[in-house]
C-alpha positions as a LaTeX table, in Angstrom:
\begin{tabular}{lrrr}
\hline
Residue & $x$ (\AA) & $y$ (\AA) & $z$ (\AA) \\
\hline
Unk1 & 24.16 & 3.30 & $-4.14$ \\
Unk2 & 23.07 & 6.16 & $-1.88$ \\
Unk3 & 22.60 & 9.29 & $-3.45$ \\
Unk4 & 21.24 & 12.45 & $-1.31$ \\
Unk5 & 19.46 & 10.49 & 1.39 \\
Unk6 & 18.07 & 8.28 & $-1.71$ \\
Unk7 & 18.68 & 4.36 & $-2.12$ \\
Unk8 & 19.30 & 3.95 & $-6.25$ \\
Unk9 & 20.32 & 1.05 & $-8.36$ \\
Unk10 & 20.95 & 1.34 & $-12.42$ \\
Unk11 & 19.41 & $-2.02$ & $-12.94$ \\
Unk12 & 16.66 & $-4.13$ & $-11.26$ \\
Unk13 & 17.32 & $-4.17$ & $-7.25$ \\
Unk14 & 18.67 & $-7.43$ & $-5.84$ \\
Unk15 & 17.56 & $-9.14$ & $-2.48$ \\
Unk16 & 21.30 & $-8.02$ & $-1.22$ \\
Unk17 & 20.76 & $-4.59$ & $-2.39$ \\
Unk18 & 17.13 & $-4.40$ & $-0.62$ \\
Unk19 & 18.34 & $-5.71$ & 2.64 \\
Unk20 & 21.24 & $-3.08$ & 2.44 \\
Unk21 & 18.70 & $-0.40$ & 1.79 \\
Unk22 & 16.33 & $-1.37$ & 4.80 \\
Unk23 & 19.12 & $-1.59$ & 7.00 \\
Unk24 & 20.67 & 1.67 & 6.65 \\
Unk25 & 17.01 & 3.19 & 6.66 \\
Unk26 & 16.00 & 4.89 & 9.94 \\
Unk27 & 12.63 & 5.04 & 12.06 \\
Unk28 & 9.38 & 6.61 & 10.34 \\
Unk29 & 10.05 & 9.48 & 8.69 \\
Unk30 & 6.62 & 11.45 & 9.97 \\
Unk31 & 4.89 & 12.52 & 13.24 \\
Unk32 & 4.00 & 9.85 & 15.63 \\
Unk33 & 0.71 & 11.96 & 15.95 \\
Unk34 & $-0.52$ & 10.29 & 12.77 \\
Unk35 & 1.04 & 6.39 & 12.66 \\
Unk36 & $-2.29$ & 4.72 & 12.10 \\
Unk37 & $-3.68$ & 7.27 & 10.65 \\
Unk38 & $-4.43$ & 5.24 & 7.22 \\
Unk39 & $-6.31$ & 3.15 & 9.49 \\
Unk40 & $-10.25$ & 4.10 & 9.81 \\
Unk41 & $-13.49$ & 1.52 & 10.38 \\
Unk42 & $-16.22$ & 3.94 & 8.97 \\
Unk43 & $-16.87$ & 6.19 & 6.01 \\
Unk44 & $-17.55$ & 9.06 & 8.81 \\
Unk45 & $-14.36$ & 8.12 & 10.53 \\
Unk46 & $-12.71$ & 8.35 & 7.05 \\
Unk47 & $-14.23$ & 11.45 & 6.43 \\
Unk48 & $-13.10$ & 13.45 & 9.55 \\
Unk49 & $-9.28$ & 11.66 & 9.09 \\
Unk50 & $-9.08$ & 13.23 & 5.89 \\
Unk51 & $-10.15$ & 16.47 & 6.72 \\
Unk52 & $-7.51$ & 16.57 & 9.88 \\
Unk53 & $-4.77$ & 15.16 & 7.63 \\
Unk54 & $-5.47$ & 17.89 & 4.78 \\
Unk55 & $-5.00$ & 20.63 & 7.56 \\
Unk56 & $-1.74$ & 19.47 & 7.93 \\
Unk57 & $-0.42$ & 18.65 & 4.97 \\
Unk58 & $-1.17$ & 15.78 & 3.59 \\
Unk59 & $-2.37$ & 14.81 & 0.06 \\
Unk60 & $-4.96$ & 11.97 & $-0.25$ \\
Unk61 & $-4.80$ & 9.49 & $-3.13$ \\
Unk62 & $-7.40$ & 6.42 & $-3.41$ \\
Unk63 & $-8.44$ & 3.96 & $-5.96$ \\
Unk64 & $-11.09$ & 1.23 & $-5.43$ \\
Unk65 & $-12.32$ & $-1.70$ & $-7.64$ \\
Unk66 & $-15.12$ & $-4.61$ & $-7.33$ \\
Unk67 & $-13.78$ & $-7.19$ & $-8.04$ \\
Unk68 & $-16.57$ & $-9.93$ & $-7.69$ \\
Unk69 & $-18.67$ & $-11.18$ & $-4.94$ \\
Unk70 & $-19.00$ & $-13.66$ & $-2.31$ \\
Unk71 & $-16.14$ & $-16.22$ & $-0.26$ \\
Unk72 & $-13.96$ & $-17.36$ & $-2.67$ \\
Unk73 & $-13.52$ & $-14.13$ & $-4.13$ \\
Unk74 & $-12.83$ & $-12.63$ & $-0.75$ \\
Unk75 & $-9.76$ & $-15.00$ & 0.29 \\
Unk76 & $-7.96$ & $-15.44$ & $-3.41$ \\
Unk77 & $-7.95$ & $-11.44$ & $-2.83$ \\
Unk78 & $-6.57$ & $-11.28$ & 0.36 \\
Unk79 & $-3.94$ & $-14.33$ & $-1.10$ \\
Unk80 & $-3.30$ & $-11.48$ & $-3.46$ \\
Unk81 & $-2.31$ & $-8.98$ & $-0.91$ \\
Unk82 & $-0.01$ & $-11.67$ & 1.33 \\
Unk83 & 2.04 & $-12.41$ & $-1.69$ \\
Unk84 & 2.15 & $-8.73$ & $-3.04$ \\
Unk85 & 0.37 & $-9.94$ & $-6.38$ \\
Unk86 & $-0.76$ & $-5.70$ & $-6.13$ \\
Unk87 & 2.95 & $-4.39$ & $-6.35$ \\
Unk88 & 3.38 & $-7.25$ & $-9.26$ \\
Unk89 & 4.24 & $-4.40$ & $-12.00$ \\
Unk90 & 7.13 & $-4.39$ & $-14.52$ \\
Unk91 & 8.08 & $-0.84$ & $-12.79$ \\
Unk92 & 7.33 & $-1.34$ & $-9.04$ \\
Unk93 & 8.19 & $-4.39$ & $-6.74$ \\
Unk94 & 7.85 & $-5.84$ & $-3.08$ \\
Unk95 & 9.97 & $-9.04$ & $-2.64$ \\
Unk96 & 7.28 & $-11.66$ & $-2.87$ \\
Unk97 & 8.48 & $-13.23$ & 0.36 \\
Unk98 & 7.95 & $-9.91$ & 3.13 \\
Unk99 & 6.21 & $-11.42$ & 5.60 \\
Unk100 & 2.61 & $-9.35$ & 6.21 \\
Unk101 & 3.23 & $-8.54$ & 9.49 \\
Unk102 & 3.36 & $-5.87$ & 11.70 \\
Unk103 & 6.72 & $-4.34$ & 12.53 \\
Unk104 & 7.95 & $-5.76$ & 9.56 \\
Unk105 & 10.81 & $-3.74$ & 7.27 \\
Unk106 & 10.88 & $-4.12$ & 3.77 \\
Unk107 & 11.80 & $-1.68$ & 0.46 \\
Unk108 & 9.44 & $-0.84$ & $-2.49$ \\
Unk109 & 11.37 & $-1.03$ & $-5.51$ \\
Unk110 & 10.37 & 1.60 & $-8.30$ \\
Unk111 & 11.67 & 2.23 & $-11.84$ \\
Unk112 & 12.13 & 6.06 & $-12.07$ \\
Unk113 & 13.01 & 7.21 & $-15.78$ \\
Unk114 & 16.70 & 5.81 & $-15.79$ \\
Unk115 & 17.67 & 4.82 & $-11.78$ \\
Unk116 & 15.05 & 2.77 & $-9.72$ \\
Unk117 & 14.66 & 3.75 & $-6.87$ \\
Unk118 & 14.54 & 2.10 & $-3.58$ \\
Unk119 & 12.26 & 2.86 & $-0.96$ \\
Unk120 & 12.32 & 1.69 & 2.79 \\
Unk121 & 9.22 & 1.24 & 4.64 \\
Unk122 & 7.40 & $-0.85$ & 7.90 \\
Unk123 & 4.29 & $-2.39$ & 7.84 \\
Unk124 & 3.04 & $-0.41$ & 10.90 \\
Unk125 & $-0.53$ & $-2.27$ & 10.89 \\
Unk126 & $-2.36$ & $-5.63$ & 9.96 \\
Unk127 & $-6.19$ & $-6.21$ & 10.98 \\
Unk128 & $-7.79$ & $-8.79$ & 9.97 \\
Unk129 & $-11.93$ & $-8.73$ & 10.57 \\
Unk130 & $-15.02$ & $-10.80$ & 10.06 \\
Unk131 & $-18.27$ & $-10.86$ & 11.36 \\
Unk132 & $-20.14$ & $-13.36$ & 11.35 \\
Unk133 & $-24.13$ & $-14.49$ & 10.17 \\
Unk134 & $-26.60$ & $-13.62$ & 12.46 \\
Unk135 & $-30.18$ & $-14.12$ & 11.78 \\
Unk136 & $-30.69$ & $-12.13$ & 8.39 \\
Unk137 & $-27.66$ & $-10.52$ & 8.76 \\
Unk138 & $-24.96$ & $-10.91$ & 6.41 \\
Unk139 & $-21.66$ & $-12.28$ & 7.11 \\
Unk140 & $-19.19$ & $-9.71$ & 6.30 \\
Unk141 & $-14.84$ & $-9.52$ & 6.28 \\
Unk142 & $-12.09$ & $-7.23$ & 5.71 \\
Unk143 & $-8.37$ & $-7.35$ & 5.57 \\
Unk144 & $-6.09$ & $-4.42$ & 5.88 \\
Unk145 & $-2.49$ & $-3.56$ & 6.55 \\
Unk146 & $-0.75$ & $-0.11$ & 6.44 \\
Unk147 & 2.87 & 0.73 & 5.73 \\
Unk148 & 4.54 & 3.72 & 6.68 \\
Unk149 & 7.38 & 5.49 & 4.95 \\
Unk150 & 11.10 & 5.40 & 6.59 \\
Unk151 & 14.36 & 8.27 & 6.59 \\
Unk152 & 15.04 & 7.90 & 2.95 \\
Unk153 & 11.98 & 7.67 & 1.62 \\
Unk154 & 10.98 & 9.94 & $-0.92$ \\
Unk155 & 7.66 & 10.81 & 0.85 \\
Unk156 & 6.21 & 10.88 & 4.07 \\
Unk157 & 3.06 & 9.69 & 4.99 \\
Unk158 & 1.30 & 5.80 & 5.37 \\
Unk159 & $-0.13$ & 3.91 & 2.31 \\
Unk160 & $-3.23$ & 1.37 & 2.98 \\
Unk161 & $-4.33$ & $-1.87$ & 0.96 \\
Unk162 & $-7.23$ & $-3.39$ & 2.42 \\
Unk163 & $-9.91$ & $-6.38$ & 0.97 \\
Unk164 & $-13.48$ & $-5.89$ & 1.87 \\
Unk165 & $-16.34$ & $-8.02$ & 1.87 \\
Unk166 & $-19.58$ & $-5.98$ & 2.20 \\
Unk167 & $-22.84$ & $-6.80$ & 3.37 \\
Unk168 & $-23.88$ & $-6.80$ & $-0.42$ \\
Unk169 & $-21.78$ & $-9.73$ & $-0.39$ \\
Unk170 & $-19.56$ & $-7.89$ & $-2.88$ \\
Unk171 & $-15.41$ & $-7.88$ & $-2.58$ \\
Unk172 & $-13.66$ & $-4.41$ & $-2.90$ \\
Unk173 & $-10.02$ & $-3.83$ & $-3.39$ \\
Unk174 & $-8.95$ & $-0.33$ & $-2.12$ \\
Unk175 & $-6.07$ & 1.85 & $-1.98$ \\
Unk176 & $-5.72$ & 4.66 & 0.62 \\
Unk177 & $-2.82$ & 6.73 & 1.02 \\
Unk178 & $-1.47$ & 9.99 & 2.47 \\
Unk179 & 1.62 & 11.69 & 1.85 \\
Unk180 & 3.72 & 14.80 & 1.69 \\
Unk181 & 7.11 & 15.55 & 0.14 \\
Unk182 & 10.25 & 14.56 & 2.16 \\
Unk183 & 12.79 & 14.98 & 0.06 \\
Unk184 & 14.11 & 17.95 & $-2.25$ \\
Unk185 & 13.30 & 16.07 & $-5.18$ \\
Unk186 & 9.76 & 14.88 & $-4.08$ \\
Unk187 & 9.36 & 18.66 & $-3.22$ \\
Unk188 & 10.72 & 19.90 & $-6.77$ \\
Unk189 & 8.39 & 17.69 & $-8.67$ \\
Unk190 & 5.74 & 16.80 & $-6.38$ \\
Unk191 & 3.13 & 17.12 & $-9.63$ \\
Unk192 & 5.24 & 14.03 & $-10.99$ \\
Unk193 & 4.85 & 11.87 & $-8.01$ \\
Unk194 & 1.39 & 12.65 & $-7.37$ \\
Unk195 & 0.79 & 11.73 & $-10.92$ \\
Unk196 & 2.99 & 8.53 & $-10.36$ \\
Unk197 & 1.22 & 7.82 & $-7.11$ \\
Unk198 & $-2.58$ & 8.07 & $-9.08$ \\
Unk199 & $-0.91$ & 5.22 & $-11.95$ \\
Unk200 & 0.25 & 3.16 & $-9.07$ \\
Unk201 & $-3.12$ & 2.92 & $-7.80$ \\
Unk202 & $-4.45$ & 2.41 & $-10.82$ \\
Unk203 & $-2.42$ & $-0.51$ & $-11.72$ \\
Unk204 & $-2.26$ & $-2.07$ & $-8.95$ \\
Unk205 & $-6.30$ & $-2.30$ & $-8.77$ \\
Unk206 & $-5.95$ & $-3.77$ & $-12.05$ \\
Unk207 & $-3.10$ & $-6.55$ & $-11.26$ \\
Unk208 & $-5.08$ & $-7.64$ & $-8.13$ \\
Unk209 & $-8.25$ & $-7.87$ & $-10.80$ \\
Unk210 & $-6.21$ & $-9.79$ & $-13.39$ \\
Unk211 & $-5.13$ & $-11.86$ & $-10.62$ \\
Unk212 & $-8.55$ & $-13.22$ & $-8.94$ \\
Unk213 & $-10.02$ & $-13.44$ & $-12.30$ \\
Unk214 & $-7.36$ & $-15.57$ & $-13.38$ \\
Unk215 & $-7.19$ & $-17.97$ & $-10.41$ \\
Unk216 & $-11.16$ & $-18.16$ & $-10.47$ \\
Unk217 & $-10.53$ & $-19.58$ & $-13.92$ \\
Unk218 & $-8.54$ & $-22.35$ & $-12.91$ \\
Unk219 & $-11.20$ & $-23.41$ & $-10.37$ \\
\hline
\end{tabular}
């Protein structure tokens, strides 16, 4: 059901009631100034994105964990992100199946006290990186794709889940979003979500742990 501009359900979305919910959503529900914004290649680059998005609005919320080293660890991680293993939760959802790709639509399913609610977005990037050896020089690898939020969305802003594999040969997992309120509720208790948002990230970081370690343990 829609309820204010929201997408609800009393029980568990279905794949009917998903596909409903990203149809009726509309276009991104922020400035076309900052699509991509998520998106950065460099700690300073990071820096000065996040100062620029602050001046206009947006809250930051990140989360990072190591989550081993070397190859292996590297592509069962980025596995992880392809099949959503990091919105795995008993509270929060991605069908399994949303192709990673960009343009694609798809709705985030989250358990809210007594409704959950449904939440449209599009995966507005994918980039996929490696460098290779050379010489001395490490070989190094990263995987990233952003999703921006749609009209009916509770928020409004880009969320970013990217694997990298650093010249330390060690594999990160980290979260990077921005957001601001778009909705009368998300404005009311904008304390709650940010506090939601913060155990999202935590979780997550910890499912996408769970996750490698358990599929190292099968090799």
């Amino acid at each position: 059901m829609a309820w204010g501009g929201l997408f609800l359900s009393w029980h568990r979305p279905s794949r009917e009631q998903q596909k409903a919910c990203v149809a009726s959503a509309g276009g991104f529900n922020y400035d076309s100034n900052f699509h991509g914004a998520s998106s950065f290649s460099s700690t300073k680059e990071k820096k000065e994105k996040e100062e620029e998005l602050a001046k206009n609005g947006f809250s930051i919320n990140q989360s990072r964990i190591l989550l081993g080293s070397g190859s292996e660890t590297f592509h069962l991680a980025k596995s992880a992100l392809l099949s959503w293993k990091h919105f795995g939760l008993d509270w929060a959802f991605v069908n399994p199946e949303t192709p990673v790709k960009t343009g694609t639509k798809f709705c985030a399913c989250v358990k809210e006290l007594v409704p959950w609610v449904m939440m449209p977005l599009q995966i507005a990037y994918v980039a996929d990186e490696v460098s290779r050896r050379s010489g001395s020089t490490p070989a190094r690898a990263a995987f990233s794709f952003g999703s921006g939020t749609l009209q009916g969305h509770l928020l409004a802003g880009e969320e970013r889940f990217s694997i990298q594999w650093d010249e330390n040969d060690q594999v990160w997992y980290e979260i990077f979003s921005l957001s601001k309120p778009a909705h009368v509720l998300s404005v009311i208790c904008y304390p709650y979500v940010q506090f939601r948002q913060k155990y999202f990230a935590r979780q997550s970081t910890q499912a996408v742990l769970k996750h490698v370690n358990a599929q190292h343990s099968k090799s």
